[in-house]
C-alpha positions, 0 to 999 in steps of 0.5 A: 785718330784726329791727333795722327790727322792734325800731325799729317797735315801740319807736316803736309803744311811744312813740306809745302812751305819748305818747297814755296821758300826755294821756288820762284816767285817774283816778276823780273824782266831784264833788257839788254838796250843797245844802239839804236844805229848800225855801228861802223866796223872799230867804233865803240858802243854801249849795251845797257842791262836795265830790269824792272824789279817786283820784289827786292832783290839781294843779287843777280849774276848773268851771262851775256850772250852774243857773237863774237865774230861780230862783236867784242867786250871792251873792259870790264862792266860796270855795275849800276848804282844801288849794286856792289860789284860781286865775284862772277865765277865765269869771269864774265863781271856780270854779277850785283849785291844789294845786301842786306836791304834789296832793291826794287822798282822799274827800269833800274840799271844793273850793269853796262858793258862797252863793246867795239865793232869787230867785223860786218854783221849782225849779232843778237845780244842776249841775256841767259842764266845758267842752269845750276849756276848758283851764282846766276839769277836773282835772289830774292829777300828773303829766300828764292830767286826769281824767275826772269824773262829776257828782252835781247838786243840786236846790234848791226855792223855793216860792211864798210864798202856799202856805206862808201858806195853810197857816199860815192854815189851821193857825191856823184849825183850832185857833181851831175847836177852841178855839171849841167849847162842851165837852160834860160 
C-alpha cells in the first residue's frame, strides 16, 4: 500500500512539473513609446518597443497593431542591442534572440519601427501576441514564456487646414496690432 501511494504521488508531482515547465511565469511589460506631439500629415517618426524584463528572455516575437488609414511602416524595424534579428513569419520583422544567455532588466530596447503620416487622425499603437503563434511571445530560459502586459501608444495627425487657420489667424492678429494708430 505505502508503495502504490509513494508511486501516485511522485507521478502526481511529475505531471504538476511537466504542466509549471509550459506555463507562464515571468513578469514582461512592454511599451509602445512614440512622439509626444501630433505629427504633421508626410513627416516620419519613430514608435520604440521598450520591456521591462523579470527573468531572461531567449526571444520574443510581436505583432504591432495600429490603423492603417493613419499611419504606415516605413522600412523594416530595427531590432535593439543585445537581440539578433530572428525570422517573423508574419512578415512583419518584429521578432529577437538572445540565445543562449538571455537577457534581463528594465527598459531594455527591442525594437523601433519608423512610421510616416499618411492621413488625418488619430491612430492607437498596440502591442499583441498571437494566440497559437509560437513564433510570438517571450521565451523564457530555460522553458515557458511569459505572460506580458502591453502599454500602446497613441500617435495624433491633425488635419493640415487646422494648423494653417491657426497660423493665419496669429498672423493676422499681429497685422492688427501693427496697424493701429498710437494714442500719445
Amino acid at each position: 500500500m505505502r508503495s502504490w501511494i509513494r508511486r501516485t504521488w511522485l507521478s502526481v508531482g511529475f505531471l504538476l512539473a511537466l504542466l509549471g515547465a509550459g506555463t507562464a511565469r515571468a513578469l514582461v511589460i512592454v511599451q509602445a513609446v512614440g512622439p509626444s506631439s501630433p505629427i504633421a500629415v508626410g513627416a516620419s517618426f519613430q514608435i520604440d518597443l521598450v520591456a521591462d524584463l523579470g527573468d531572461p528572455i531567449l526571444g520574443w516575437g510581436l505583432d504591432l497593431v495600429f490603423d492603417s488609414a493613419v499611419i504606415a511602416p516605413s522600412g523594416a524595424p530595427t531590432i535593439g542591442p543585445g537581440w539578433a534579428a530572428a525570422f517573423a513569419p508574419d512578415g512583419d520583422g518584429l521578432a529577437g534572440l538572445a540565445f543562449p544567455n538571455g537577457i534581463t532588466g528594465s527598459g531594455i530596447l527591442l525594437a523601433s519601427q519608423t512610421f510616416t503620416a499618411i492621413a488625418p487622425g488619430t491612430s492607437a499603437v498596440d502591442l499583441a501576441v498571437t494566440s497559437g503563434d509560437l513564433t510570438e511571445g517571450f521565451a523564457l530560459d530555460p522553458t515557458g514564456f511569459a505572460a506580458p502586459s502591453f502599454l500602446g501608444a497613441s500617435v495624433d495627425v491633425p488635419e493640415p487646414g487646422g494648423a494653417l487657420l491657426l497660423a493665419l489667424a496669429a498672423a493676422a492678429a499681429g497685422l492688427a496690432r501693427r496697424s493701429r494708430p498710437r494714442s500719445r
